[in-house]
N, C-alpha and C positions, 0 to 999 in steps of 0.2 A: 225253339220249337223242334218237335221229329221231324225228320226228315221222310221224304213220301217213300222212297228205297229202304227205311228200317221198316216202315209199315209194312209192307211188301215181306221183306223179310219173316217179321215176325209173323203174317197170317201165313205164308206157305210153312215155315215152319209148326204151325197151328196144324192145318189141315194132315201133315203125317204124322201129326202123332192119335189125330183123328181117325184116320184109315187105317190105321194100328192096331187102333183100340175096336174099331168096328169087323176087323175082322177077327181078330181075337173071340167076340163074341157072337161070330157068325160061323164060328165053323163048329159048334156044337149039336147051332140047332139045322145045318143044311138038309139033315133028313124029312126033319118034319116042317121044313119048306115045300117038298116035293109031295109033302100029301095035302097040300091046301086047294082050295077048290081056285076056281079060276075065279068068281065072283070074291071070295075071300085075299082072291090076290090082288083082283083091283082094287079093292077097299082098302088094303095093307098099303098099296101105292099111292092112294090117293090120300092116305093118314101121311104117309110121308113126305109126297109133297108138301105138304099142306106145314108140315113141321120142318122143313127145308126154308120151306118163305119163313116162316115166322123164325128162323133161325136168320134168315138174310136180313130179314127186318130188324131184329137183334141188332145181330152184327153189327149194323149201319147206324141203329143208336149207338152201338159202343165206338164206331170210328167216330162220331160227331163227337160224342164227349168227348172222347181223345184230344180230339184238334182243339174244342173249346178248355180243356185241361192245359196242354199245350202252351195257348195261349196266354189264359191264364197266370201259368206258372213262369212264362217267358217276359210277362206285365210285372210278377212278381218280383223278378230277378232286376228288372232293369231302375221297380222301385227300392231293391233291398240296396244295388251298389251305387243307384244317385241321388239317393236319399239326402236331403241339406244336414245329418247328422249322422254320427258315426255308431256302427252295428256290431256289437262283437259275440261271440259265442266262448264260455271261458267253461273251462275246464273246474272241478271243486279244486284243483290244487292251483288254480290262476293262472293254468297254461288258455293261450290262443288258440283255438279250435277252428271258428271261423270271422271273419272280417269280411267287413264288405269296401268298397272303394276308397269311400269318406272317410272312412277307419283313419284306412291304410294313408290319405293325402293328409290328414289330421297327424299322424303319428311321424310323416315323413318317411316314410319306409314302401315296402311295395308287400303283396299280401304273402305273396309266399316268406318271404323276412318274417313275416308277423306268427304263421303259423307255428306250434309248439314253442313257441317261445315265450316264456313270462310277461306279463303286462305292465310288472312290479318294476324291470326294468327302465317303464315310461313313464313312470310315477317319481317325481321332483322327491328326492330326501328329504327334504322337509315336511314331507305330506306323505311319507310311507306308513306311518302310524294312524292316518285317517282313513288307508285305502286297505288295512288289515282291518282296522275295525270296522269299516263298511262292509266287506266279505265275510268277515265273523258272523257280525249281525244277520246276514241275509241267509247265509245257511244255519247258523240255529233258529231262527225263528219262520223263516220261508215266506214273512213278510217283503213286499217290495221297497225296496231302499234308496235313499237319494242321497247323495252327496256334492258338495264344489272343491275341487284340489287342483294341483297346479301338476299338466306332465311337461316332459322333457323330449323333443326331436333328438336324434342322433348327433345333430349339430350343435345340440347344447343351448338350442331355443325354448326356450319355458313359455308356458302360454295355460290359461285358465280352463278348465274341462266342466259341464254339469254334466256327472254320473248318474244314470238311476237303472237300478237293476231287477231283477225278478228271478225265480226259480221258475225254469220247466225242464221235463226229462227228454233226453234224445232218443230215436227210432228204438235203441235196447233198452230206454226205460232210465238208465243215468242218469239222475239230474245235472244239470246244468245252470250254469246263469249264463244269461243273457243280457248283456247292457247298453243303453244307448248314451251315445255323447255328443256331448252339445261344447261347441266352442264359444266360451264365453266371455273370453282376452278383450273384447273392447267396452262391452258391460262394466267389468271387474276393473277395466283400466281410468273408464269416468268415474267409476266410484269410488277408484283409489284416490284418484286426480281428486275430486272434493274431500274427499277424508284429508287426503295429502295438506291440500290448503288450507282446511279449517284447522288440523292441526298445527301446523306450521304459525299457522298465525295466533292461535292461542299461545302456542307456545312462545311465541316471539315478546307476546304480551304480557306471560307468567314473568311478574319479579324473580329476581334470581340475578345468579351469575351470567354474563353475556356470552362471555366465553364458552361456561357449560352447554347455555340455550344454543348457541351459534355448532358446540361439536354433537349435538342432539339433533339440531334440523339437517346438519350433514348427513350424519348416519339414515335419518328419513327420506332423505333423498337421493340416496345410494339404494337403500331397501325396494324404493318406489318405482324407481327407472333399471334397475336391473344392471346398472353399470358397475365395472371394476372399478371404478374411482370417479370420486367426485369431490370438487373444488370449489371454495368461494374467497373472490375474490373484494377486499373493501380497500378504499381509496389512507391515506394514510400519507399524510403531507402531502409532497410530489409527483408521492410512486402508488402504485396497486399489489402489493405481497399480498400472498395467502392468507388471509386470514384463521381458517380450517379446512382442512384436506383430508378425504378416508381413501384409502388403497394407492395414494401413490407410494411409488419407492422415496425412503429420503434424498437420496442425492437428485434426483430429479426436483422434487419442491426444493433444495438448495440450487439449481442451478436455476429454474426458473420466477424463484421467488421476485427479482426484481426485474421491472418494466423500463426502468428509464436507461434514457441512452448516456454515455458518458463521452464527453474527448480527450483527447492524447493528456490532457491537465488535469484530470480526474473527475471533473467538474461536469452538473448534469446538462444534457446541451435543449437548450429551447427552442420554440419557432419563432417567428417574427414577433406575437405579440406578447411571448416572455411562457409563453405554456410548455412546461416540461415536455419532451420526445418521446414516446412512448415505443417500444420494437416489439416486434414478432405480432401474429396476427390478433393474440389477447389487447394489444395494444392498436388494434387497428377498431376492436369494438368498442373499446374502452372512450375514444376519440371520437368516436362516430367515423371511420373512413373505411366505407364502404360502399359499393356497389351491386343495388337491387338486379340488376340484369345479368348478374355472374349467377349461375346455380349455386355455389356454395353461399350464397349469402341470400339472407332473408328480408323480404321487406320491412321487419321492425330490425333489423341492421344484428341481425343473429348470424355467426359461423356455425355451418357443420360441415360433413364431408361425411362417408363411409368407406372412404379409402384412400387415408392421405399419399399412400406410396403412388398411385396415379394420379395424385390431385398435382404432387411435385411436380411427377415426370410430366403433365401435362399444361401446367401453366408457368409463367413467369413471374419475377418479385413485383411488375407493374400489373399483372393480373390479382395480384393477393392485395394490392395495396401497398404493400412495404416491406421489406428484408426481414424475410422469418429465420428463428434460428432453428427448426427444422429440430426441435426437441424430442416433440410428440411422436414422428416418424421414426424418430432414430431409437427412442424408449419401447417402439412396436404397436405403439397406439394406432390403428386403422380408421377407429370409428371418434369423432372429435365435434362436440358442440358446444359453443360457446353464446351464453344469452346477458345480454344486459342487463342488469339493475338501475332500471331508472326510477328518479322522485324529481317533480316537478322540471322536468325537460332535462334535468343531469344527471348523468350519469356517474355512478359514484360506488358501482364496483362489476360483478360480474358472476355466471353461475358456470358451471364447467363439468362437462360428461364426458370422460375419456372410456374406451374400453378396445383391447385387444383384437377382438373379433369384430370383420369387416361388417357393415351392413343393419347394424345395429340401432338406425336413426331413418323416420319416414318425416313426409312434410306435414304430414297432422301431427306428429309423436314433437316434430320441433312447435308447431301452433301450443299445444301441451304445455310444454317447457316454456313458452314465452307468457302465456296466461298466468302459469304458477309463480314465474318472476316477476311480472308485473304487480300481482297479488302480493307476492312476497318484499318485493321491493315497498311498497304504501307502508306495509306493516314495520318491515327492518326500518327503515328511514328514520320514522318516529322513535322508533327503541334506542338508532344510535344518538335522536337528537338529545334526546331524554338522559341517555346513558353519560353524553357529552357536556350537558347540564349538570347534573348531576355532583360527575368528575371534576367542573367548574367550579363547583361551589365548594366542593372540600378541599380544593386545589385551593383558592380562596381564602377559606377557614385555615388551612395550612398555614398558606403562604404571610395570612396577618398575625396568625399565631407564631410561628415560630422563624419569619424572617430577622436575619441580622442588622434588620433597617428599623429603625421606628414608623409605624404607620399610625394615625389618624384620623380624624374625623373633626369636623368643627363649622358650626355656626359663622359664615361669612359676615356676617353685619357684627355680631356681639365678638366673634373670635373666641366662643369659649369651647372648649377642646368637649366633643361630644360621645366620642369612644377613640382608645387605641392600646396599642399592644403593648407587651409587657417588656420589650426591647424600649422603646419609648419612655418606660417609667425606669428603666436604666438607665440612659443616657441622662435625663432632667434628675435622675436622684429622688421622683417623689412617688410616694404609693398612687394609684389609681383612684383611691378614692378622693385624694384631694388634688389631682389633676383636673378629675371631673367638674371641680369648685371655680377654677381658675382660666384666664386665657392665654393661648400661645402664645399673646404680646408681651401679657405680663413675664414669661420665662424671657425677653431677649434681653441683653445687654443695652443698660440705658443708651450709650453712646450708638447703638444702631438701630432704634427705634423709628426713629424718620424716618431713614433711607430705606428702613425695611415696608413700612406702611405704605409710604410711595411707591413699591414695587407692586405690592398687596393691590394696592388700591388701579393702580394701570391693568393690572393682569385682569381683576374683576369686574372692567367694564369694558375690558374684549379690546382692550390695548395690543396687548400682549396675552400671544396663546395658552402659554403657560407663566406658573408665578416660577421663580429659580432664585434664592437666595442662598449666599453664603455667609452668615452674621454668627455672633456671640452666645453663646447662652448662661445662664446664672443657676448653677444646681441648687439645689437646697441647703448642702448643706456649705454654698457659700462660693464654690469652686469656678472658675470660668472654663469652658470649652467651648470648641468651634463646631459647626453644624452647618451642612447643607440641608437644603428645605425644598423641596420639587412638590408642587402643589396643582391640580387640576381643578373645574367646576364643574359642579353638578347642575345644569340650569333647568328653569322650567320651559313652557313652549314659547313664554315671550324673549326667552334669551336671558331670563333675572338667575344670578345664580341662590341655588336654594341649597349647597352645602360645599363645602370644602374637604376635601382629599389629599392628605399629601403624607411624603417619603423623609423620614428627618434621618442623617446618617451622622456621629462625631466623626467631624474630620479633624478632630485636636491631633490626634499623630500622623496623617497626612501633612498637617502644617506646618509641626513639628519637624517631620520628615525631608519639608521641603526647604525648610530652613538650615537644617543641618547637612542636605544636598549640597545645595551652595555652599556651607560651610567648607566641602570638600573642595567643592570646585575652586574657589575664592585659597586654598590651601594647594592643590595642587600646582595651581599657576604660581602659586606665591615661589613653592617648589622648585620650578624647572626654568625660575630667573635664575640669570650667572650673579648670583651675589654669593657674598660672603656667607660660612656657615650659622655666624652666630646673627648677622643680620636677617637669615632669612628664616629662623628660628625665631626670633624675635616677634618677626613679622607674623606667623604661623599664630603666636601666642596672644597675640593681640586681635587677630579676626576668632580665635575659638574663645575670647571673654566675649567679642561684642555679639557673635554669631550665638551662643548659648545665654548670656546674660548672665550666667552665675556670677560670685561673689568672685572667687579667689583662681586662680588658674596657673599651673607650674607645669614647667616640664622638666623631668631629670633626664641626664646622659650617665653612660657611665664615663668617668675619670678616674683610670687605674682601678683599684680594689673596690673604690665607694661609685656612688651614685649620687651625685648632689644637685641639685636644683640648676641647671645652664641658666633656663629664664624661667621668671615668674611672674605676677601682679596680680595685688588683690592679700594677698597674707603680710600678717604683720613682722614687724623684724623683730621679736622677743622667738616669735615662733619659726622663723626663720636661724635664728641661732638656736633651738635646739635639734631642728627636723631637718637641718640642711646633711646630718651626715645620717648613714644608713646604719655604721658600722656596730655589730654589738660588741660591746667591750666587757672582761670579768669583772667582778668585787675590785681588782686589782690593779685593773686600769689595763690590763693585758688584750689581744684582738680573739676573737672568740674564731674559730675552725670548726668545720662540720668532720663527721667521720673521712671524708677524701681529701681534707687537707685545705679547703676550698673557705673563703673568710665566710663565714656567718653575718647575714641583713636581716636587723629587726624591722616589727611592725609591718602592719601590712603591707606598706608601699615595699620592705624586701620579701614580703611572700610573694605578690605579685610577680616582681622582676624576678624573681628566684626559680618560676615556674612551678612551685609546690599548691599551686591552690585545688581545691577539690570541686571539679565542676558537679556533684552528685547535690551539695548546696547552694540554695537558691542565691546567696550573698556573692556568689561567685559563677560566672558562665564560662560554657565550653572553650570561649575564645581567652581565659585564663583573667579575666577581668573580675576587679569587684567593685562592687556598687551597694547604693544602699538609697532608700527613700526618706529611712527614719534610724537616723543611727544611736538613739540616745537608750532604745532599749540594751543596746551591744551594752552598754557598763553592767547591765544585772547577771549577763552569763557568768557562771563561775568559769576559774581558769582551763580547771581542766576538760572542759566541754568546749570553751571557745575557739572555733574554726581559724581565726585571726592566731597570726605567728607574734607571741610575747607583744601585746597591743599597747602602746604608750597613751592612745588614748587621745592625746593632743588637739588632733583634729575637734571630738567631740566638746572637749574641752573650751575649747575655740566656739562654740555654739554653730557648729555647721552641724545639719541635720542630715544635708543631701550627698552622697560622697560620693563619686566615680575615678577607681585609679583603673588605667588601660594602660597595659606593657604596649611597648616600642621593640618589635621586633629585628631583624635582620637574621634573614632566613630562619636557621632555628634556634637562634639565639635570642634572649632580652638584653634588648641594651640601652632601656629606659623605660620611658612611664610618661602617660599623662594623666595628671589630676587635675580634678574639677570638683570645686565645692563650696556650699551655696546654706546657707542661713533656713532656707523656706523647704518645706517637705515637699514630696511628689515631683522632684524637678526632672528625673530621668526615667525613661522605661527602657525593655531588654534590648526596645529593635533600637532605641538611641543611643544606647551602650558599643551595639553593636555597629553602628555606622562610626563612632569614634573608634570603634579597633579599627577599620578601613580604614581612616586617617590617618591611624598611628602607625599600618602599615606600609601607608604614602611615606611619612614622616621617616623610618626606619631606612625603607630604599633610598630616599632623598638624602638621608645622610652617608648612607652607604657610598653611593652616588657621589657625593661630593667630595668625602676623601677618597675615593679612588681620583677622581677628579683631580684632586691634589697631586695624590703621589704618581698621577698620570704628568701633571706637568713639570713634579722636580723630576721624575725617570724623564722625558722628554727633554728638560733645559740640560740635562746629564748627559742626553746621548747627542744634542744637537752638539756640546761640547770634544765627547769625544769622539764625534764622526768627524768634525774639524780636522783635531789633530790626526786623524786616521786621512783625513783627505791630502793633508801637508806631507805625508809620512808617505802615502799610496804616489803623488806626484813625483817626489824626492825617490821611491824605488823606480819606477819607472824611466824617469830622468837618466838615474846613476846606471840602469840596465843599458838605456839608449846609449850612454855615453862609453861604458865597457862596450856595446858590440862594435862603435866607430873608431873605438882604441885598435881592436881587433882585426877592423877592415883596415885601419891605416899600418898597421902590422903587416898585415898579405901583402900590401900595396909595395910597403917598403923589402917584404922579403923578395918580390917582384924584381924591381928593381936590378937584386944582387945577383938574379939568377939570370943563366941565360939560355936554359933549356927552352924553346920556344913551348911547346905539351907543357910542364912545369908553371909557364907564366900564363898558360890559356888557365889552366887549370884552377889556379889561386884566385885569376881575373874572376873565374865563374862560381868560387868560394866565396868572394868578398860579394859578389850579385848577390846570390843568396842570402848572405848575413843581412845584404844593404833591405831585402824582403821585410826579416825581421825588425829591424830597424825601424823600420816605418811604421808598424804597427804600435811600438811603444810609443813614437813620436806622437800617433792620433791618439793612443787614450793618454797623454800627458796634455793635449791642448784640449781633449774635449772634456767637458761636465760629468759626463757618465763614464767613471770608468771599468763598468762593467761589460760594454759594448761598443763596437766603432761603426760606424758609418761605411759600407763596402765600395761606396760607390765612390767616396774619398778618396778611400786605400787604394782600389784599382789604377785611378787617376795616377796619383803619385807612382804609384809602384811602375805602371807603364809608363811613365814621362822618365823615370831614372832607366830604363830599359834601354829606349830609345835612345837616348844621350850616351848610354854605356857604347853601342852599338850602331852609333852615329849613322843610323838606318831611318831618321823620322823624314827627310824629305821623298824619301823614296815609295815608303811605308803607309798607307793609312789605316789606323789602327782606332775601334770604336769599343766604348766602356756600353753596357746597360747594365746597371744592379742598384737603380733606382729604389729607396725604400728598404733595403735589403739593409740588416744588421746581424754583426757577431760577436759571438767574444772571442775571449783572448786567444781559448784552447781551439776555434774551429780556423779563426782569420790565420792565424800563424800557417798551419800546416796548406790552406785554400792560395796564401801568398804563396808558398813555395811552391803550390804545383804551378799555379797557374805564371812563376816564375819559369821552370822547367819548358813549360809547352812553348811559352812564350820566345823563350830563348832557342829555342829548334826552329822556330816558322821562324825568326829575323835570321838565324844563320843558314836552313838550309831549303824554306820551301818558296827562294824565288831568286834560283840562280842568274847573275846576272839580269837582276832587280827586274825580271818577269813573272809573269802567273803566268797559270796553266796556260795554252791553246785554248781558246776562247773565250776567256774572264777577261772583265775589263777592271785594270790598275791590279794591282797587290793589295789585298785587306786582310786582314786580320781582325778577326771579334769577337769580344769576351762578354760575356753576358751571367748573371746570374740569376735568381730566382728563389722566392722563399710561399710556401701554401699553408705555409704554419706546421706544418707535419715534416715538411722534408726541404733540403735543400737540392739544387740543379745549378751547377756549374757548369760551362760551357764555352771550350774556346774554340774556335777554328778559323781556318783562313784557307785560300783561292790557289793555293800554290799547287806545284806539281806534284804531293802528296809523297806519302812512305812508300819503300823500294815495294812492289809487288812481295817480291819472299821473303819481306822483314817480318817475322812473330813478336810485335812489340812487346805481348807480355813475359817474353820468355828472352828477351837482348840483355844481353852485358852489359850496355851503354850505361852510365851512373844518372844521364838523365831521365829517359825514361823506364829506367828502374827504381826512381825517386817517387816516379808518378804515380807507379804500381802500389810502391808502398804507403806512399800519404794515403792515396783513396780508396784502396782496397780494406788498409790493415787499420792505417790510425782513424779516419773516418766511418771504416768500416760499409762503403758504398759501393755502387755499382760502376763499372768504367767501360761506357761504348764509343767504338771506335766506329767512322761511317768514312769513305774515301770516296766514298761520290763523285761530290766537288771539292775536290780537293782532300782539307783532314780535318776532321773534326773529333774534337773529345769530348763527352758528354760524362758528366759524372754526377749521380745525386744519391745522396745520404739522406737519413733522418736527423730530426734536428733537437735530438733529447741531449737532456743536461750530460753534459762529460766532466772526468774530475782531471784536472788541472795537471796532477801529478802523476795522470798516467802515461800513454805512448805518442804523448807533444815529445817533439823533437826540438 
């Protein structure tokens, strides 16, 4: 409304311009004022009153309109901006002119935003073609127009509008349109919602592909809810994968494709009562584990959320139910709903609304989604039962058509076979039409008719669950094979069975198989007895006649150039004199050579051994073997086709039909054969061929084996001989050394003797010591076993006991060995004697003058000790005496003895030498303890 102060305003401005104008037109006629009479003037004044009131009166109408104008237009305004629909004023080029409140809260914007701004820009792309041709229309024909399209808030919120518009012209006369809008998002949203679900559900029901129908209701239900991606989930063994997915990224349905939980053993982990684990919170709806009194969760056991990044930070994995892996949030998914698909109280997959932007989910919009699924669920359920029927029965039709098993059908009472498959009429050998004539009893082997019947007959009256035989059968065209028979019933409601079902497989080369197993086995062990070569060949040859049953059975070795039969049984001796040699001979009696100089083997049995057979034909396999089922066609091949090297024929001759020759290898040599051959056709197939080349690989090593075996024990009964004479020989050097160095000591002794230099006869005395060291080493490896090594603890012994007596010090002295376990040889004991001669000879002569120790030791000792850690050796002598002079530099004296000491452990043992004078004197010396050569820096 005006304000009473503009009122104010505008009348005084009124009245000057009044008084303006009034005198403007009063100063014309001032003269002929002055001549009016005085009656003439009150009359002139009383008219003007009179026109003054009725000018007040005026006036006062005009303020009243005013205020009720005013009013009015202040009633006007308050209905134009809180009108329950939105007001706009457009421009003919579809700019914003004017907006009223609802516009502007409809649009999301405020009004001044709205003004000169396009409207086009609030109109959904999809719907910009409906909202040109709505404003086309309305300005050419100036008709009022209506339309429903879909705008867009600045946030990207889409929501349903009814337009309807008019032409009028503004204060200058411009037409304009003017339109009102009506928000109609929840109208549009139930009736998408019913469209949504009638179609879904026709669709669900239209035959077709499932697949297609399943990525068609996806796409409708991304269309419908406005999400960036949408997901359905169906159950699938164990687990729940995606079934069809629109707008996820791949690596995301790769990483969340699978539900189930795994443990450290790859293996999926279950609950208590065997139900797969399902993770993350799809698997918490999936399960039912949920909690109606969380907000995120819904009373029909629905997840949403509109803002997982808070829904983390603000709850725990016992708040969500169970350890999510936190996909969704980390992909930027904000807004997340998850609905169930349930049919008859199970759950058996799930509906899934992911989208980027936060807020995107109400609790009616989830009511929505859970209607649509429930609906949706009735419908899907049936299509997958149907779908899984279906897939059943071709699965079915498949599986009796083209299984590797015989299946079917038969009349329990009569046994007469009442359909089955074409596997079936291969194994029996008979066409189908006269299967259908005949009963499954009639196919078995007289000899197991009973026992089969009795089996039949327990199973059929609920004996036994199932029938399971394994008997004979008789093919047509005369042939025996073996057959397992798995048979179930078909009963009616009293329990009577009304048909027979069953699984027929030949197990003829399983049996085969399993006979020729043992064969090996019964061959290996024959093998790996300490018998004689040709005993155990023998042996060999007599379990593969009884194990196979053929006729005739030989094994060749070779012997020099040829290859002639070691053992055989079963062939005659006419054929035995001429098939025992291999060898081909000329016209002229001469030995035939191939181009390398190499003797030439006929017939097959030396193509075989020869290694030239050609595994590309059938008569012959990869593993160089040839065989044959029926060899009497072999006589019609002409020569120069026949695969066979110069064939004698013999064999066929022979009337053997069946012929198997299998080289005998030894690594990559042939160095024999076995044949096998037999009167009656069909006696071998490729895999029984091939289980005798195993044999004959046994066969090869085990001979291999056995003459090493051999020439293992004349090399053996050889070297035990001349390790003998080497030991008689090793004694006798040792012996004759001992007795040369005591030649030697008794030499010093006596040169002793003649001398009378006192220095001179110490001198020799401490020569012949020494020697006496070595001495004793030869003496223990000539009494011990080993003379590769002595005994230290021996050596020490003695070596110290001749000391003592040299130096007639032992009552005075006590002197202790440890080198317990410790052994040497020749090259380390030699040099360890002399040192430990050396030290030893110093403490008895100078570390306990006048047979004392040190100041506060009790007795004189002396002790030697060794030590071995496998790596190094530790020597160690010392004793309690009064120790080396202060400013003696042991390693540096002239003295010959411990310059001796220096050199043994430093140079020849190549060790360390510590000196400790503590208590007394101690020398510590260790080496490592690797091989040395004999003839190196031994002294």
């Amino acid at each position: 409304m005006i304000s009473k102060a503009k009122r104010h305003e505008e009348a005084a401005e009124l009245r000057g311009k009044a008084e303006e104008t009034a005198r403007e037109k009063a100063a014309p006629s001032s003269e002929s004022l002055d001549a009016l009479s005085p009656e003439e003037t009150r009359q002139m004044l009383h008219e003007l009153r009179v026109h003054q009131i009725e000018l007040e009166i005026q006036n006062e109408d005009l303020r009243r309109t005013q205020v009720e104008l005013d009013a009015a237009r202040a009633r006007y305004f308050d209905l134009y901006d809180l009108a329950p629909v939105g007001y706009c004023t457009l421009s003919e080029m579809g700019l914003i002119l004017e907006a009223n409140l609802t516009a502007a809260m409809l649009l999301g914007s405020t009004r001044s935003m709205l003004i000169k701004h396009p409207i086009s820009r609030f109109i959904h792309k999809a719907d910009q073609d409906i909202y040109y041709q709505h404003r086309k229309q309305l300005f050419d024909t100036g008709e009022p127009q209506i339309c429903e399209l879909r705008m867009v808030k600045p946030d990207g919120t889409a929501f349903w509008v009814h337009l309807k518009a008019i032409i009028a012209p503004d204060p200058d006369g411009t037409p304009v349109c003017r339109i009102v809008m009506s928000d109609i998002s929840e109208r549009k949203f139930h009736e998408d919602e019913l469209e949504l679900t009638a179609r879904l559900i026709a669709l669900i029901k239209t035959p077709g592909d499932f697949r297609e129908c399943m990525s068609d209701l996806v796409a409708s239900l991304q269309g419908w809810s406005g999400c960036e991606a949408v997901g359905i989930r169906l159950r699938a063994g164990d687990d729940y994968p995606y079934y069809e997915t629109r707008g996820f990224p791949p690596e995301f349905v790769q990483a969340e494709n699978h539900l189930c939980a795994h443990g450290p053993d790859g293996k999926i982990l279950r609950d208590g009562i065997g139900n797969p684990v399902l993770e993350c919170m799809c698997g918490n709806i999936l399960c039912g584990r949920f909690d109606p009194a969380k907000p995120f969760f819904t009373a029909q056991g629905s997840f949403w959320s509109n803002n997982t990044t808070a829904l983390l930070a603000s709850t725990t994995e016992a708040d969500r139910q169970a350890r999510t892996r936190n996909q969704y949030n980390g992909m930027g998914y904000e807004s997340v709903a998850l609905i169930p698909l349930r049919a008859d109280d199970q759950v058996f997959g799930l509906l899934q609304f992911n989208d980027h932007r936060p807020n995107r989910f109400t609790p009616d919009l989830m009511s929505h989604f859970e209607k649509i699924a429930d609906n949706l669920a009735i419908a899907l359920s049936k299509r997958q039962a149907e779908k899984a029927l279906r897939e059943s029965e071709a699965q079915f039709r498949t599986i009796f058509e083209v299984a590797s098993v015989g299946i079917l059908q038969a009349d329990p009472i009569t046994g007469r076979i009442l359909r089955c498959n074409e596997t079936y009429c291969r194994i029996t050998g008979y066409p189908l039409s006269e299967l259908l004539e005949i009963s499954f009893s009639e196919l078995t082997h007289p000899e197991d008719r009973q026992r089969d019947w009795e089996i039949f007959s327990r199973a059929a009256c609920g004996e036994m669950p199932v029938y399971f035989n394994e008997k004979r059968y008789i093919r047509k065209d005369g042939g025996m094979i073996w057959v397992r028979l798995n048979a179930a019933f078909v009963r009616n409601s009293k329990g009577q069975p009304i048909r027979t079902v069953a699984i027929c497989e030949d197990i003829s080369e399983r049996k085969r198989a399993g006979a020729y197993g043992e064969m090996g086995r019964e061959v290996l062990q024959i093998l790996n007895e300490p018998r004689d070569l040709r005993d155990s060949i023998q042996r060999v040859l007599t379990a593969l006649k009884k194990r196979t049953g053929v006729d005739a059975v030989g094994i060749r070795l070779q012997n020099g150039d040829n290859f002639p039969y070691f053992v055989q049984k079963g062939f005659s001796r006419d054929f035995l004199m001429t098939e025992n040699t291999l060898i081909e001979h000329s016209a002229d009696g001469g030995v035939c050579r191939d181009k390398d100089g190499n003797i030439s083997l006929e017939c097959t049995c030396g193509l075989v051994i020869s290694g030239k057979t050609d595994p590309a034909n059938p008569l012959f396999t990869p593993g160089g073997s040839f065989w044959t089922n029926d060899s009497f066609p072999l006589l019609d091949i002409p020569p120069n086709e026949d695969p066979r090297l110069h064939p004698r024929n013999r064999c066929i001759h022979q009337g053997y039909a069946s012929i198997a020759l299998v080289p005998i290898r030894n690594k990559d040599r042939n160095v024999g054969l076995i044949q096998l051959n037999d009167r009656q056709k069909g006696r071998f197939t490729l895999d029984t061929v091939e289980l005798l080349e195993g044999i004959a690989s046994h066969i090869g090593a085990a001979l291999m084996r056995k003459r090493v075996e051999e020439s293992l024990r004349e090399s053996e009964e050889a070297l035990r001989t001349s390790l003998a004479e080497k030991e008689v020989l090793l004694k006798e050097v040792h012996h004759r050394v001992k007795n040369n160095l005591a030649s030697i000591m008794g030499l010093l002794d006596l040169q002793g003797q003649t001398m009378e230099s006192e220095p001179a006869i110490t001198a020799l005395a401490e020569l012949s010591v020494r020697i006496r060291s070595m001495v004793l080493v030869h003496e223990q490896l000539y009494q011990s076993e080993n003379f590769s090594r002595i005994d230290f603890q021996d050596y020490l012994n003695a070596l110290i006991a001749n000391l003592l007596l040299s130096y007639e010090r032992s009552g005075d002295i006590q002197v202790s060995v440890a080198a317990k376990g410790v052994e040497m040889g020749l090259d380390i004991a030699v040099p360890c004697g002399l040192l430990v001669t050396e030290l030893l000879t110093n403490a008895l002569k100078y570390a306990f003058p006048a047979d004392r120790p040190r100041p506060g030791a009790c007795g004189c000792k002396i002790a030697v000790s060794a030590e071995c850690d496998g790596a190094a050796y530790t020597l160690v002598v010392s004793d309690n005496g009064v120790g080396l002079p202060v400013d003696l530099d042991w390693a540096n004296t002239k003295t010959l003895g411990l310059l001796l000491v220096k050199m043994l452990g430093q140079h020849q043992l190549q060790g360390k030498i510590e000196l400790d004078r503590t208590h007394g004197t101690t020398f510590r010396l260790r080496f490592t303890a690797r091989d040395r050569n004999m003839s190196g820096d031994n002294l």
